[in-house]
FIRO-892266 format. One line per field, with one value per residue (C-alpha): residue number from 1; x, y, z. Coordinates in steps of 0.5 Angstrom, whole numbers, plus 500, padded with zeros to 3 digits. Example, Ala and Ser with C-alpha at 12.3 -4.5 7.8 and 13.67 -1.06 7.14 Angstrom:
2
num c(1, 2) .
px c(525, 527) .
py c(491, 498) .
pz c(516, 514) .
END
This chain:
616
num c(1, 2, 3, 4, 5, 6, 7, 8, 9, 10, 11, 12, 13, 14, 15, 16, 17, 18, 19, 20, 21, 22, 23, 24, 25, 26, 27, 28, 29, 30, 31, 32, 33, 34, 35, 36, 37, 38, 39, 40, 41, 42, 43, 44, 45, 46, 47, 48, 49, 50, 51, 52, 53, 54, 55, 56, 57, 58, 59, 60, 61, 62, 63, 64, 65, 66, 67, 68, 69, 70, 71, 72, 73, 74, 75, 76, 77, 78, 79, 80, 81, 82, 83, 84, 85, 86, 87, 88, 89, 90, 91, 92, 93, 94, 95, 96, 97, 98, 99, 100, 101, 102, 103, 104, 105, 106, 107, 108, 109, 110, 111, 112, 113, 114, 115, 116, 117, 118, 119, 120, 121, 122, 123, 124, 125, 126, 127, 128, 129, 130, 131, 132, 133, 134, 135, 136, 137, 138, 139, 140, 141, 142, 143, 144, 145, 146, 147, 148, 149, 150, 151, 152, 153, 154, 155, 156, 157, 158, 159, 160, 161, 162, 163, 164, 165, 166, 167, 168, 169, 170, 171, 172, 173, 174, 175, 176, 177, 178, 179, 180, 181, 182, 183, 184, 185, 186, 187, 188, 189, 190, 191, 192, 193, 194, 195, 196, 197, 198, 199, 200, 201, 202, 203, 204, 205, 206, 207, 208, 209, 210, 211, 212, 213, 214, 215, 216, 217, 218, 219, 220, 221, 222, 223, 224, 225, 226, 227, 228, 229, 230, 231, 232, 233, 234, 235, 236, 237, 238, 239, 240, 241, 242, 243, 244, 245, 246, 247, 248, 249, 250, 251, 252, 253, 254, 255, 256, 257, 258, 259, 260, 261, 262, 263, 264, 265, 266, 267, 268, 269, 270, 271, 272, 273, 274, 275, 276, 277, 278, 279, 280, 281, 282, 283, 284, 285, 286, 287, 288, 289, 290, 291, 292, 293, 294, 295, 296, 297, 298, 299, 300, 301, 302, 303, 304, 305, 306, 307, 308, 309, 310, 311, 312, 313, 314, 315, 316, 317, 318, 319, 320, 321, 322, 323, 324, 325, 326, 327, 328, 329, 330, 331, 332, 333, 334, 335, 336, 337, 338, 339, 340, 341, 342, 343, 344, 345, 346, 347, 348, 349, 350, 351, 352, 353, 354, 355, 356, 357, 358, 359, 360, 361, 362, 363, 364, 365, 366, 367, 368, 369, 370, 371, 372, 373, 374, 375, 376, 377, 378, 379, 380, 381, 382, 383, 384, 385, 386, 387, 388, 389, 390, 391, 392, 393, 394, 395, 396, 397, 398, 399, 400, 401, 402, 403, 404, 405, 406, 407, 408, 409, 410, 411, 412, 413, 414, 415, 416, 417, 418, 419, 420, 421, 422, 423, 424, 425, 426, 427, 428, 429, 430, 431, 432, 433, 434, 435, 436, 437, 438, 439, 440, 441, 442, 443, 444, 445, 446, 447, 448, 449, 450, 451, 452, 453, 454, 455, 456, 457, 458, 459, 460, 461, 462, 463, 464, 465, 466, 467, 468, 469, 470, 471, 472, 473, 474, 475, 476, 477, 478, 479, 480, 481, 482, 483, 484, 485, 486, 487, 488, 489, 490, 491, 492, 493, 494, 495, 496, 497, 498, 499, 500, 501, 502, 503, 504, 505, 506, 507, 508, 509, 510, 511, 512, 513, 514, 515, 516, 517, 518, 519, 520, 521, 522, 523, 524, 525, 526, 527, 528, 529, 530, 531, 532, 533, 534, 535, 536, 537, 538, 539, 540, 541, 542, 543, 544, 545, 546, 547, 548, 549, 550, 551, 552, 553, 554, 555, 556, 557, 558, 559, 560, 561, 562, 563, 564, 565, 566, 567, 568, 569, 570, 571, 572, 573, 574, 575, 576, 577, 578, 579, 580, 581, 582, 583, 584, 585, 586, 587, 588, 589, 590, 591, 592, 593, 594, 595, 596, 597, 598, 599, 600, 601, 602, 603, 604, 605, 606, 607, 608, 609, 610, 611, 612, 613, 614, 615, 616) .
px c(323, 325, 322, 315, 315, 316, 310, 306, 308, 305, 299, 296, 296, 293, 287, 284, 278, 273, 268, 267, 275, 277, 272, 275, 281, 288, 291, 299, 303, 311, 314, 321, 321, 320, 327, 330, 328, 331, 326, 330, 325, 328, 331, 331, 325, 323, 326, 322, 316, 318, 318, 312, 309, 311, 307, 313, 315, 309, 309, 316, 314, 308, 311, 317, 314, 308, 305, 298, 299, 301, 294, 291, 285, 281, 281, 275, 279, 276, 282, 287, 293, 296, 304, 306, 311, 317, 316, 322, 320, 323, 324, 318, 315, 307, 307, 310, 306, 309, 310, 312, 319, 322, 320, 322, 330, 335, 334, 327, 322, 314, 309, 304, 298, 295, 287, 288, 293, 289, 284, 286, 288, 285, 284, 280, 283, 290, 295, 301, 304, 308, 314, 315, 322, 318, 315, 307, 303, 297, 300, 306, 303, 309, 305, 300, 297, 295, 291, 288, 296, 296, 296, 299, 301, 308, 308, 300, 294, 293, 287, 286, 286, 280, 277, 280, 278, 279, 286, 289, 291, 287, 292, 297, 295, 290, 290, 287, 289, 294, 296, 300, 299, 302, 305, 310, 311, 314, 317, 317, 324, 324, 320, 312, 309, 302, 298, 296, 288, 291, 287, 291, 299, 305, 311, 315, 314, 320, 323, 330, 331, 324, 323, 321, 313, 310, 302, 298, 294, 287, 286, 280, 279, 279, 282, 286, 284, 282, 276, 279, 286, 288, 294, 295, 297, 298, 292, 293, 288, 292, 292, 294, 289, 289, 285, 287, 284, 286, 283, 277, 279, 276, 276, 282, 284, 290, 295, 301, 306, 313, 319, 323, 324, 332, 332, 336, 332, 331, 329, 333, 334, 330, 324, 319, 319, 314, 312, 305, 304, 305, 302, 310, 315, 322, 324, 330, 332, 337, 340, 342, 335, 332, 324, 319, 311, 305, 298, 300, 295, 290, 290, 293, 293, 285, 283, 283, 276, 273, 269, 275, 281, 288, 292, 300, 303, 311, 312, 315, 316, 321, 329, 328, 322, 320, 328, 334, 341, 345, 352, 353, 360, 360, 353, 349, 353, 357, 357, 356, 349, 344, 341, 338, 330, 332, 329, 327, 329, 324, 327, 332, 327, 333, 332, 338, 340, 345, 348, 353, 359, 360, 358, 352, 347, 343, 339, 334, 327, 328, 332, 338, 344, 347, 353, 357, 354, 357, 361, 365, 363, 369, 373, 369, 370, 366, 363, 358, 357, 361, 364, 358, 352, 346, 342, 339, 341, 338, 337, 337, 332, 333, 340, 341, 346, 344, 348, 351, 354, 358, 362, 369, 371, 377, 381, 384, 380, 374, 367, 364, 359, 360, 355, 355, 351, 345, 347, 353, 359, 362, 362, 366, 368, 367, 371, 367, 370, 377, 377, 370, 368, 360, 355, 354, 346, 343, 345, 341, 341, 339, 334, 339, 339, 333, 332, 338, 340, 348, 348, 350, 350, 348, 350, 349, 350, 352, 355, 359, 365, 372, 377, 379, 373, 373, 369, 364, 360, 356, 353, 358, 364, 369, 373, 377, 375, 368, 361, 361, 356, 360, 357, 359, 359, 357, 361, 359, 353, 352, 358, 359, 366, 371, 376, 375, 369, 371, 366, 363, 361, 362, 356, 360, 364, 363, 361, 363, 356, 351, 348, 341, 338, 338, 332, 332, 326, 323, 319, 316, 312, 319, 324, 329, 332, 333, 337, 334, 340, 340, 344, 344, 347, 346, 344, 347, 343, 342, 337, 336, 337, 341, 339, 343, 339, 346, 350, 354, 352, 357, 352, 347, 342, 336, 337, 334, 334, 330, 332, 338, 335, 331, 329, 329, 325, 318, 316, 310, 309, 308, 303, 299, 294, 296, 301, 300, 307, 311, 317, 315, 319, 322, 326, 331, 331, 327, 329, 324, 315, 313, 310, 303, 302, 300, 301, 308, 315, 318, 324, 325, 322, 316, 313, 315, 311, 315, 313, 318, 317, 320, 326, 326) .
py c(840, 842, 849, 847, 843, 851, 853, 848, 848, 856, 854, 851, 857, 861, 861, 858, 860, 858, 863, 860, 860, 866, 869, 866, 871, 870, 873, 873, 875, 879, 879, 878, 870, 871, 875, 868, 863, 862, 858, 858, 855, 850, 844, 836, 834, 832, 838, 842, 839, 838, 846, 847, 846, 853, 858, 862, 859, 859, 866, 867, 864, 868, 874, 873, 868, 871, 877, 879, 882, 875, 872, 870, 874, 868, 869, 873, 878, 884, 887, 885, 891, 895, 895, 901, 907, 908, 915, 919, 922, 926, 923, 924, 920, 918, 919, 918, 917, 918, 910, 915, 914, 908, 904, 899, 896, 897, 890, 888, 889, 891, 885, 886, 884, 883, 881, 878, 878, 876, 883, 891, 893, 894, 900, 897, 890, 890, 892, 893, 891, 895, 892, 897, 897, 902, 899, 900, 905, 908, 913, 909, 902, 897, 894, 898, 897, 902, 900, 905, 904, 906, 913, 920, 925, 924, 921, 922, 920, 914, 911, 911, 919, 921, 927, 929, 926, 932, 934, 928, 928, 925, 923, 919, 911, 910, 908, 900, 898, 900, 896, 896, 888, 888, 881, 884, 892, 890, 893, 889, 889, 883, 882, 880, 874, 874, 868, 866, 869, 875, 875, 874, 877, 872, 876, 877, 882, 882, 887, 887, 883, 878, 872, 874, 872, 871, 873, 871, 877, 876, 884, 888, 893, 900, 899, 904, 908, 916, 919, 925, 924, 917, 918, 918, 911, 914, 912, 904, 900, 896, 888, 886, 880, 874, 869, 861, 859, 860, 867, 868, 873, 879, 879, 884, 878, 876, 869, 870, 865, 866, 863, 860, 864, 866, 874, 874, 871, 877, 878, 883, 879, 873, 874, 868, 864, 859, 853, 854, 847, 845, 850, 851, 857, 857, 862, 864, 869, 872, 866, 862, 858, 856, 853, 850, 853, 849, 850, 857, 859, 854, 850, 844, 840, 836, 840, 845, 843, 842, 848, 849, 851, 851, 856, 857, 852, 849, 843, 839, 832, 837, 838, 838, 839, 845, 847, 847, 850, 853, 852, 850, 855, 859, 861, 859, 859, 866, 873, 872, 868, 873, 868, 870, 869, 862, 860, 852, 848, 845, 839, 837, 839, 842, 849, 854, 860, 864, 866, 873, 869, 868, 861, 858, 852, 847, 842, 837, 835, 832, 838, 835, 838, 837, 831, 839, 842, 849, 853, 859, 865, 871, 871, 868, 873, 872, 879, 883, 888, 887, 880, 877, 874, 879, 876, 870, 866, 864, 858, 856, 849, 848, 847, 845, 852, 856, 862, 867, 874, 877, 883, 884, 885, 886, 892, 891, 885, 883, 881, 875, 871, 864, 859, 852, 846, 844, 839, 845, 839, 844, 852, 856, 864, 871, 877, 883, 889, 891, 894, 892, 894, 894, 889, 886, 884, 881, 880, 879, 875, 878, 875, 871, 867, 864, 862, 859, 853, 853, 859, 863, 870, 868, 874, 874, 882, 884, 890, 893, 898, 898, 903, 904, 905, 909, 905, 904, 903, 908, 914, 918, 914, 916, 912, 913, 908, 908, 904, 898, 893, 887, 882, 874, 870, 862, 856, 850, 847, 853, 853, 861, 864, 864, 870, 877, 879, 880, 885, 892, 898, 905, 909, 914, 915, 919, 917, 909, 905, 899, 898, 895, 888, 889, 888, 886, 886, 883, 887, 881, 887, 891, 885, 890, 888, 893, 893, 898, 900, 903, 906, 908, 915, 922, 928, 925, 921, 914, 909, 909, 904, 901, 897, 890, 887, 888, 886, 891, 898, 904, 906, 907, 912, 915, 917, 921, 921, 919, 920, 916, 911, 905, 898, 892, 894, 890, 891, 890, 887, 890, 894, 901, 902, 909, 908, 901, 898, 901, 900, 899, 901, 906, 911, 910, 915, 922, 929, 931, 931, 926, 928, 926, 927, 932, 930, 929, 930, 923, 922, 915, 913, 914, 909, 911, 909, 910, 908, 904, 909, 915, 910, 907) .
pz c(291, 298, 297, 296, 303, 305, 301, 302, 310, 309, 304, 311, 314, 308, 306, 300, 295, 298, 301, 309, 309, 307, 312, 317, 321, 320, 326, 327, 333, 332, 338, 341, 339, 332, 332, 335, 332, 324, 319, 312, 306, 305, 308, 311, 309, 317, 319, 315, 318, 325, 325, 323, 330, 331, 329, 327, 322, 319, 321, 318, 311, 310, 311, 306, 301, 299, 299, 297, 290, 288, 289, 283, 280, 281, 289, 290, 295, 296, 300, 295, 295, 290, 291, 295, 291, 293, 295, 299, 305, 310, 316, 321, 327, 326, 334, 340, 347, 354, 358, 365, 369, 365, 358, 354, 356, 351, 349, 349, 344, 345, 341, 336, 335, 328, 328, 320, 316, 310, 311, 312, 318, 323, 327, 333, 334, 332, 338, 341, 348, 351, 357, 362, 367, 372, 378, 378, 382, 381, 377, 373, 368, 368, 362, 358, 350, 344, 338, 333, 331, 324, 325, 323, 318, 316, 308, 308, 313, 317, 316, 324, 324, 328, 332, 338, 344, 350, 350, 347, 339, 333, 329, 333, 337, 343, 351, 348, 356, 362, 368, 374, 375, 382, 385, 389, 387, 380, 374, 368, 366, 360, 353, 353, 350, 347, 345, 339, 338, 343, 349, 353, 355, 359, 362, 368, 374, 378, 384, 387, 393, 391, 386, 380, 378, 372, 370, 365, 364, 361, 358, 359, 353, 356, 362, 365, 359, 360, 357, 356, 354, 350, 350, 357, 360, 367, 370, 369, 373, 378, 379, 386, 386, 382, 380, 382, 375, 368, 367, 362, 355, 356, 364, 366, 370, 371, 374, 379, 379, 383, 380, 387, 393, 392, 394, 388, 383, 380, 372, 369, 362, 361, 357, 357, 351, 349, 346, 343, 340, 348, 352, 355, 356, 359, 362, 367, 373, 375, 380, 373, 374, 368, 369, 365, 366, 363, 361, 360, 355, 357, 350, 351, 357, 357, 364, 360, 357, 363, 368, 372, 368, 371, 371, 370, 374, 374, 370, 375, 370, 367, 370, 378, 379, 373, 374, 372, 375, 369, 369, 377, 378, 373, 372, 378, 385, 382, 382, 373, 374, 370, 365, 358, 355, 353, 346, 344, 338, 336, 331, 337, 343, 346, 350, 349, 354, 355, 361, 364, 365, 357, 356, 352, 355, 352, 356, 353, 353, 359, 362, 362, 361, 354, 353, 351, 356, 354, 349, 351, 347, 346, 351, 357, 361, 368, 367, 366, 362, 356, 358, 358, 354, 354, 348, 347, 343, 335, 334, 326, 328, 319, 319, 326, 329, 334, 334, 340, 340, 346, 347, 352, 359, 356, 353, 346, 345, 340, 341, 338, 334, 335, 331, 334, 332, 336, 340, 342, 340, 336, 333, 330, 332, 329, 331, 331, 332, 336, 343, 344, 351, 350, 350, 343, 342, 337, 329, 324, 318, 310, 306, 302, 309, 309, 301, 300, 300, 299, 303, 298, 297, 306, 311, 318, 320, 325, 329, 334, 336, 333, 336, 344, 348, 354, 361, 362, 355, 355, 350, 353, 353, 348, 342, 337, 332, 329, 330, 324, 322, 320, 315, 317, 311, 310, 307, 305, 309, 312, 317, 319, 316, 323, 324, 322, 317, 310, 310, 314, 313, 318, 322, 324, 329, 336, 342, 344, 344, 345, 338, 339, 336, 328, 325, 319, 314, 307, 303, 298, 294, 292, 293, 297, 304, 309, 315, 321, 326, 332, 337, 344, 344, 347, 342, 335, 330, 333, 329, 321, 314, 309, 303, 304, 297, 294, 302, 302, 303, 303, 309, 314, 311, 313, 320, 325, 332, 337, 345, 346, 341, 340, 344, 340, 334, 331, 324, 321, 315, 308, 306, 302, 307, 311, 316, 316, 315, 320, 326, 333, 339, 346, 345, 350, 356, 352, 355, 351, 352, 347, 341, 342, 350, 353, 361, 363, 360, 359, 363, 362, 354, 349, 345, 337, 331, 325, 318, 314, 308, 312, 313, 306) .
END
């Protein structure tokens, strides 16, 4: 009874067979959040329907629950998709596209934008947004978008493929727009975050020895885009003006928000987090302040249907005046004080952040400190990097746990996941790996996870390095162990196993390294479960697959070596359409030029598109 609420729950947000709502469009946005908040199938009645307040469970459910082959015949879809072959390619990139001195950081993501799940894909109006840790000029974005996605040659032609426009390549994606917003001669070091119909882009510019500021960024299609070459972002249109109301979608406008005035309120971490159901988001510095901004997207508040709409301002109703001190000590007032992107409970109405001094924070809808106002993750140190925590946490708002991973400061000793419960009274710890002197970023869960109400069968992977790792963690540190990937297990009531893992499984030795986020993904057409694995590294083979339907696989397969490896990592849902169902990302400080740009080397990251049938 309990899996219908979370059919039903996804039943709302899909179309019926009626004609006037199968026309209407479904959009759906993947960006960073999606990875950090865990909506199971079933649960607590009133937690199953608490959570629906997020777009993201519903998200979450569609793309695990259904898949367009399991409609009906009745349905009068006209795009309905026979299920894909499993055909074995070798590994290829479709493109890859030079974002100039820098990319996206190892552990932040691009967002995805999908014009309508319910239809084809769409070439002209589904995107991706990529964060860029340059300072903007007139010839470096700090933030820049491609369409015509679904583009490329490898296991067949992309329904994107088009003629040459100039210099540039038809069968890789486009210039959709570039930028060099300019509030304070930035760079954008953290994760975007999109609105639900895509119109608009929240994220934070920040530059040393300033406050961060947050924009929201009203694109404009064709901005900072060349007509010879669209592939080439380098000529971004600069933003140093901005507009005192919410910007108007389609206007190449944006908004401009400092966050405090403390020269060391950078944002290195903290990638904004929002509540679309309130037109909120929480986002931290790097002073240990956490803030709350409203009218975000111009949804919600009533002013926002008059002729003068507000802009993003500070929610002073909230914490002390908009903002909260993290942890006043050990994280805010010390030398550890780096927050990061903090991720809402929408059951409890708690905001969880984690912070470089190894310990996890909660506050309340009120923006006060929880009665358990920390849990210490790992060894604690007050350091970072290794000993701090450098991901934000995964909140679990089903079951009521939010989950935390760090590495250690601390030669011979361990790195951890901890699980808590939500109102951080009590937690347990696993170790992971043993001389483990990197940071440790997200983990990721199996598809078992999210259907299982006992928890059976339910993993939480996780990876990180066993063996003696030279400082500092770097792709050219030495170890003399190997680089695993762990598989936590669940007892009863989903409590996390403490201790060792029971189970892991090598990606080899070599160099000691940061693994990137995992990314785990559910093909509900094949019903196989894949974990996508990259790591930081030099010239070896850093991002590739494991099929984890059985749990253990013996391996990593399928690799192939991009830069220095992956940044976060986006995966589209399923499809057969060409070049359609595939993995976004930066590879990390490239030597080399990108495949499909012609203007400049990339020193410091391209933007990869790989299909997921290469990796499969």
């Amino acid at each position: 009874m309990l899996t219908l609420v979370a059919l039903s729950l996804v039943g709302q947000s899909l179309p019926g067979p009626r004609a006037e709502v199968i026309n209407q469009p479904v959009p759906m946005v993947h960006d960073w959040s999606m990875r950090h908040v865990v909506y199971r199938h079933s649960g607590p009645v009133a937690a199953m329907f608490a959570v629906q307040q997020d777009p993201r469970a519903r998200f979450s459910w569609r793309r695990r629950l259904w898949s367009p082959n399991q409609r009906t015949e009745q349905e009068p879809l006209p795009h309905r998709f026979p299920v894909p072959q499993r055909i074995e390619h070798a590994l290829q990139r479709d493109w890859s596209i030079n974002l100039g001195a820098a990319g996206t950081p190892l552990n932040m993501y691009p967002a995805k934008f999908s014009f309508d799940v319910n239809a084809a894909p769409s070439c002209a109006n589904d995107f991706i947004v990529f964060p860029i840790a340059a300072n903007g000029s007139a010839t470096q974005p700090n933030l820049a978008a491609f369409n015509n996605l679904y583009s490329g040659t490898a296991g067949g032609n992309g329904i994107c493929n088009r003629a040459s426009s100039g210099t540039d390549t038809g069968v890789a994606a486009t210039v959709f727009w570039s930028y060099n917003v300019n509030g304070i001669g930035g760079a954008v070091p953290t994760s975007p975050a999109l609105s639900l119909d895509g119109t608009k882009v929240a994220f934070v510019e920040s530059a040393a020895g300033q406050p961060a500021h947050f924009h929201v960024l009203a694109w404009k299609s064709g901005d900072g885009q060349s007509a010879t070459n669209l592939q080439n972002v380098l000529i971004p249109t600069t933003i140093n003006t901005f507009v005192a109301a919410a910007p108007v979608p389609g206007s190449g406008t944006a908004t401009d928000l400092p966050l405090g005035s403390a020269t060391t309120g950078t944002d290195t971490l903290s990638s904004p987090f929002i509540d679309y159901a309130r037109d909120l988001i929480y986002v931290g510095n790097d002073a240990g302040t956490l803030y709350r901004i409203k009218d975000v997207f111009c949804t919600v508040d009533p002013a926002c249907s008059g002729s003068s709409k507000p802009a993003p301002g500070i929610d002073t109703s909230w914490g002390s005046s908009g903002a909260v001190t993290v942890g006043p000590g050990s994280c805010a007032g010390s030398t550890s004080s780096t927050l990061t992107g903090p991720v809402f409970d929408f059951v409890t109405g708690n905001v969880f952040v984690g912070c470089s001094d190894g310990k996890l924070y909660g506050f309340n809808s009120s923006g006060q400190a929880l009665s358990h106002a920390s849990v210490t993750v790992g060894d604690g140190t007050a350091s970072m990097p290794y000993g701090g925590i450098v991901d934000p946490p995964m909140v679990d708002s089903v079951y009521g746990f939010v989950y935390a991973v760090s590495g250690s400061a601390n030669g011979g000793a361990y790195g951890a996941l901890v699980q808590a419960k939500t109102d951080l009274s009590s937690s347990v710890m696993a170790q992971i790996g043993a001389g483990n002197q990197c940071n440790i970023h997200a983990p990721d869960f199996n598809n078992a996870y999210y259907t299982s109400p006992t928890s059976a069968g339910a993993l939480i992977y996780v990876a990180g390095v066993t063996g003696t790792v030279s400082q500092p963690c770097t792709a050219s540190s030495s170890t003399t162990g190997t680089i695993e990937v762990y598989g936590v297990t669940l007892g009863t009531g989903g409590v996390m196993t403490s201790g060792t893992p029971a189970h892991s499984f090598s990606a080899g030795g070599g160099p000691g390294a940061e693994w990137a986020p995992l990314l785990e993904f559910y093909n509900p057409n094949t019903t196989v479960d894949w974990l996508f694995v990259g790591a930081h590294q030099s010239n070896q083979t850093n991002l590739g697959s494991a099929n984890i339907t059985a749990h253990f696989p013996g391996g990593v397969g399928r690799v192939v070596t991009e830069g220095l490896g992956p940044s976060g990592m986006i995966v589209d849902n399923d499809s057969s359409t060409g070049q359609a169902a595939s993995i976004y990302f930066n590879a990390l400080q490239a030597t080399a030029t990108c495949t499909n740009n012609t203007n400049a080397s990339a020193t410091g990251g391209c933007a990869v598109k790989l299909t997921q049938a290469g990796l499969q």
